[in-house]
Structure formats: C-alpha cells, structure tokens
Backbone bond lengths (Angstrom), bond angles and torsions (degrees), N, CA, C in turn:
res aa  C-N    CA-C-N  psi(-1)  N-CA   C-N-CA  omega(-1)  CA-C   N-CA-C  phi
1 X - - - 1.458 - - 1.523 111.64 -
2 X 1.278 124.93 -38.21 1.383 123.66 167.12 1.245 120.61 -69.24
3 X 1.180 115.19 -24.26 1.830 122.03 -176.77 1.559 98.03 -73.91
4 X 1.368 134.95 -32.10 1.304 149.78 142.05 1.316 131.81 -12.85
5 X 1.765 95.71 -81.92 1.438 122.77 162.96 1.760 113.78 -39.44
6 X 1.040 96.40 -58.09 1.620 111.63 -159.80 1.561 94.43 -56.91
7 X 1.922 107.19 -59.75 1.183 98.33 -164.57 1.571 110.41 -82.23
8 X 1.221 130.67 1.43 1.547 113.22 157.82 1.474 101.63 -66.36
9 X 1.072 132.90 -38.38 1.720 130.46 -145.82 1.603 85.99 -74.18
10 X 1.414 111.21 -57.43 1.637 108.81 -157.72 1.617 102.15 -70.27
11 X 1.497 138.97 -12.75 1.191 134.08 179.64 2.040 99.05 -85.27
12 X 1.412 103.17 -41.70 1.544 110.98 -177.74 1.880 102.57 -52.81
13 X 1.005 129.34 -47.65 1.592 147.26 -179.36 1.335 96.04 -63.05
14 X 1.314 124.29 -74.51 1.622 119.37 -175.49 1.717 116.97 -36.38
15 X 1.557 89.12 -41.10 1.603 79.81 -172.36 1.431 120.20 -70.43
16 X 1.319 98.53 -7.52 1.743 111.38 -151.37 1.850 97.26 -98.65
17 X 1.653 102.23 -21.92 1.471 121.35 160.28 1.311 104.19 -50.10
18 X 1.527 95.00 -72.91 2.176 109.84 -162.74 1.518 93.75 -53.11
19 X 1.051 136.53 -40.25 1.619 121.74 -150.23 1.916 86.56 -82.89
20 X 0.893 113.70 -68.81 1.575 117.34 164.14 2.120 113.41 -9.40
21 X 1.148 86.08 -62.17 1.819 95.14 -171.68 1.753 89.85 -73.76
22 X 0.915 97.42 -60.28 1.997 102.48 -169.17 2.223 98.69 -45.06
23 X 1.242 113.57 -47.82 1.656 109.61 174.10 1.641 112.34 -51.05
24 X 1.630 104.17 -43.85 1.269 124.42 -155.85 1.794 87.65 -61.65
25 X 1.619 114.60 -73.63 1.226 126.04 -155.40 2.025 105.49 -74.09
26 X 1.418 108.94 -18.18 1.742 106.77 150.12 1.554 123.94 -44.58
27 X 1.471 96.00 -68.74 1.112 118.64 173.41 1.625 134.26 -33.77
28 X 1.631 97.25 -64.32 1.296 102.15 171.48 1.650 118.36 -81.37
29 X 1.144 107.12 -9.16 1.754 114.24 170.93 1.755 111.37 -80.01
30 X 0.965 110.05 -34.84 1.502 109.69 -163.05 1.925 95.92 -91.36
31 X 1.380 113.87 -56.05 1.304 113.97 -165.18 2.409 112.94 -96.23
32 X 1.552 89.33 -0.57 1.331 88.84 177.07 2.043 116.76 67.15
33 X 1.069 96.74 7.87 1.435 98.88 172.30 1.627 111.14 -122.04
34 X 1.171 117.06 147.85 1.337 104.10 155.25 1.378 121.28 -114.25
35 X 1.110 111.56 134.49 1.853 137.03 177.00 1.169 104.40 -95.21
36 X 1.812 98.61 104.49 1.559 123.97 164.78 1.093 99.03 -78.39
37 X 1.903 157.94 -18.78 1.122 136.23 163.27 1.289 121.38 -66.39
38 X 1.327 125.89 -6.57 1.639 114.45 161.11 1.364 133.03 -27.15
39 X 1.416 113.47 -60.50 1.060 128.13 177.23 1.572 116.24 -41.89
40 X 1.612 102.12 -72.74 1.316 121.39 147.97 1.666 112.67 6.03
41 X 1.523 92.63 -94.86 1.509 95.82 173.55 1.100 133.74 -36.21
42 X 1.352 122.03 -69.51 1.352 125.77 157.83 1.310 114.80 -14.49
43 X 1.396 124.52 -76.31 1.421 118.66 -164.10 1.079 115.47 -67.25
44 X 1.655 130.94 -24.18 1.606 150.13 165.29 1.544 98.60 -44.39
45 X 1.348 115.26 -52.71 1.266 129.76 -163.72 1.744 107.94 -70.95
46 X 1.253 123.23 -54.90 1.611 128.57 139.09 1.194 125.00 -7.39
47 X 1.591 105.74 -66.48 1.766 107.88 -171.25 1.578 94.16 -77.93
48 X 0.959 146.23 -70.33 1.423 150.84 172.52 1.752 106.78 -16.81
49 X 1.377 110.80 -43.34 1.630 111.72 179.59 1.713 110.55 -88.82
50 X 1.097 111.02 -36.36 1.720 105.71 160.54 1.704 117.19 -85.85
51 X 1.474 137.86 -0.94 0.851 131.30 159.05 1.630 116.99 -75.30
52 X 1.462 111.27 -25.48 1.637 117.78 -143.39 1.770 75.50 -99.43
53 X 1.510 118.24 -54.12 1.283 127.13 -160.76 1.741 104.44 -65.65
54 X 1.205 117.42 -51.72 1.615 126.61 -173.66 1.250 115.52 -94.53
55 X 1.272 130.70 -21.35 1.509 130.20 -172.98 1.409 103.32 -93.96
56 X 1.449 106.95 -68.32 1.991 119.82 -173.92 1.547 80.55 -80.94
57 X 0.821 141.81 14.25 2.047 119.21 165.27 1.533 108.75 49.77
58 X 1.436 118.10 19.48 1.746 102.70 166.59 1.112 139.08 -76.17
59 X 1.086 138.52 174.17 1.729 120.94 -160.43 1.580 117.02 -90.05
60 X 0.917 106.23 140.44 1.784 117.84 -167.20 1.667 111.26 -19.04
61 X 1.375 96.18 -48.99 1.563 117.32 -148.11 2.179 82.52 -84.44
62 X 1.387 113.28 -56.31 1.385 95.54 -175.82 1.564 112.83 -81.98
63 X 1.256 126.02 21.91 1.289 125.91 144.86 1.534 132.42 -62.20
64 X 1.442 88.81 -57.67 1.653 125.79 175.09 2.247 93.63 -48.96
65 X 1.010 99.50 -60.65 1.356 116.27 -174.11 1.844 96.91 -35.06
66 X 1.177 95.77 -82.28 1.341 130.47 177.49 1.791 109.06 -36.10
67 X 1.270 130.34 -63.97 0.931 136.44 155.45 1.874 125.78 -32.60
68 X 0.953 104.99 -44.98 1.646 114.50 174.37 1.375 120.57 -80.65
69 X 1.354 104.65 -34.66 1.683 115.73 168.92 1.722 118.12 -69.82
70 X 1.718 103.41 -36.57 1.654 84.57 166.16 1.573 103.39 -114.84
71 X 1.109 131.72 43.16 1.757 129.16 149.74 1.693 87.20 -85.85
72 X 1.436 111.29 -49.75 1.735 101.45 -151.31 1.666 103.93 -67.20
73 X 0.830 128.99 -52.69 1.453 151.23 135.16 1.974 112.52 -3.32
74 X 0.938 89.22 -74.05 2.422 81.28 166.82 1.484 84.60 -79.62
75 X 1.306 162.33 -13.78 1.531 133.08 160.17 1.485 108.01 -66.52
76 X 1.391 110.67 -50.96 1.652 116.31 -169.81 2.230 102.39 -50.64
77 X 1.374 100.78 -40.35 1.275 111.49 -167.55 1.859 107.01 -67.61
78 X 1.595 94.05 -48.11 1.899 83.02 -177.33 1.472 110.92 -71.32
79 X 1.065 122.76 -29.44 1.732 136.72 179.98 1.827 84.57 -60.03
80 X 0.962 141.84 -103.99 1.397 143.93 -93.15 2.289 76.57 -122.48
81 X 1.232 128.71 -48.24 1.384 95.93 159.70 1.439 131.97 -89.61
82 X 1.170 141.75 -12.74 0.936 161.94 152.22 1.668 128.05 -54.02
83 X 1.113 96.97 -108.06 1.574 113.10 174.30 2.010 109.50 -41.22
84 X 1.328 98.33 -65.72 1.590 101.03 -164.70 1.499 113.23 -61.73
85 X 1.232 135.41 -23.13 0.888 153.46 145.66 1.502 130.94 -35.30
86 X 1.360 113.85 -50.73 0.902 121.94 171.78 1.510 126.36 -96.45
87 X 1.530 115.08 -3.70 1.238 127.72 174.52 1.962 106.21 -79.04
88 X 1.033 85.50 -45.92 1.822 111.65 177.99 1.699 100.20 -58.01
89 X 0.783 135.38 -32.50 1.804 140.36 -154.20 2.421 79.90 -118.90
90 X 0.858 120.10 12.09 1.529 110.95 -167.79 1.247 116.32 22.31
91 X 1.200 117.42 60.74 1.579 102.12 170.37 1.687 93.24 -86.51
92 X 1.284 94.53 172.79 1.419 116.31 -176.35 1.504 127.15 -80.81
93 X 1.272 121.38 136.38 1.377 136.35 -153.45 1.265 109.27 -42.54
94 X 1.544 121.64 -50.26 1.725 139.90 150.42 1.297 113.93 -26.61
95 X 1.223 134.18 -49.18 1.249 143.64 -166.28 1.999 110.61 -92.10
96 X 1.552 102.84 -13.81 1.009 121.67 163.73 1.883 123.86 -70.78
97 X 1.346 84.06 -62.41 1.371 106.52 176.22 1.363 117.91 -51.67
98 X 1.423 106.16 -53.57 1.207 107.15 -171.43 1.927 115.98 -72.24
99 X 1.309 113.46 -25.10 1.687 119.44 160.21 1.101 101.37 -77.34
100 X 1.502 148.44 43.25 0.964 138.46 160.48 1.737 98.12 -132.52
101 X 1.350 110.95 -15.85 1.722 117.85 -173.62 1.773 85.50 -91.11
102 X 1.548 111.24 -43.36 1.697 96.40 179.10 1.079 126.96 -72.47
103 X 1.479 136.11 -3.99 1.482 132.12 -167.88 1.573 84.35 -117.48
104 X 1.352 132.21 -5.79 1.990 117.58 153.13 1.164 104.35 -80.73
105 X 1.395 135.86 -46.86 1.774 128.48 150.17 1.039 120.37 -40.45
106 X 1.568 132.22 -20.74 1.725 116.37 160.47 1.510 113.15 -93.14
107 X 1.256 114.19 -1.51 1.363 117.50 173.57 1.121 125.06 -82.53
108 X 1.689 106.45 -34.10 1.536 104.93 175.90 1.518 115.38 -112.31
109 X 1.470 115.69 22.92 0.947 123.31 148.78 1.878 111.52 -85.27
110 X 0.784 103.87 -72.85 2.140 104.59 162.09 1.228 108.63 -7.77
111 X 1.331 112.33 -86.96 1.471 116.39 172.42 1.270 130.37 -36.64
C-alpha cells in the first residue's frame, strides 16, 4: 500500500513539474521573456488552496475555484503592471528579468 502511495504521489508531483515547465516554455516562447516568478506563483497558488481548503474548511472544488482566480490574477498583475510596461518604455531584457526575480521576492515574502 505504500509502494502505491508513494508512487501516485511521485507521478501526482511530476505532473505538477510538466505543467510548471510547459507555462515556463509558453511563456518564454510567445512573449520572449522569461518569468522567474512562475514558480513563485505556483506555490502562492498551493498555500492559497490548502489554506482556503483546510483552514476556512471550503469545499475542495470551491477551493480549486478560488485558487485559479487569484494565481491568474498576480499573472494578470505582473504582465499588464509590470512586464508590459516595461517592454513598452524598452528597457532591457536584464532589467526585465530581474522585476520578474523581485515580484518572486514579493511572493515569497507574502506567503
């Protein structure tokens, strides 16, 4: 039963890897930057679904709800204050990157 456990858990994680790399390589394909706060999010998005689900006791499914609405939501925010902004003004790709390493430093400071 643990040989079970384990290996659902480590296939449940992989996927949660691939979807991770698959945002990552969207991301940097479509908009030419890469966003080191991905990660960030993600795990923001985690505590928010075991806080909402285990703490406030709401039901799985309107956790899940809840969870996707504010991951998409700090994405909508670094894109459109962040990122777009600064693509528009050309600053430089470095200067990109690196507001994208500080708003995962405001993320896991939040958390």
């Amino acid at each position: 039963m643990v040989l079970l456990q384990t290996l659902v858990a480590g296939v449940t994680m992989g996927f949660v890897y691939v979807r991770v790399a698959m945002g990552f390589n969207l991301i940097s394909n479509t908009i030419r930057i890469v966003n080191f706060s991905q990660g960030n999010i993600v795990a923001f998005g985690g505590l928010i679904y075991i806080t909402s689900s285990v703490t406030a006791r709401l039901h799985l499914l309107l956790s899940l709800i809840i969870t996707v609405l504010v991951s998409a939501i700090l994405g909508l925010v670094l894109q459109s204050l962040i990122i777009h902004p600064m693509v528009k003004r050309r600053i430089s790709m470095g200067g990109i990157i690196i507001s994208t390493v500080a708003f995962a430093s405001f993320l896991s400071n939040l958390a």
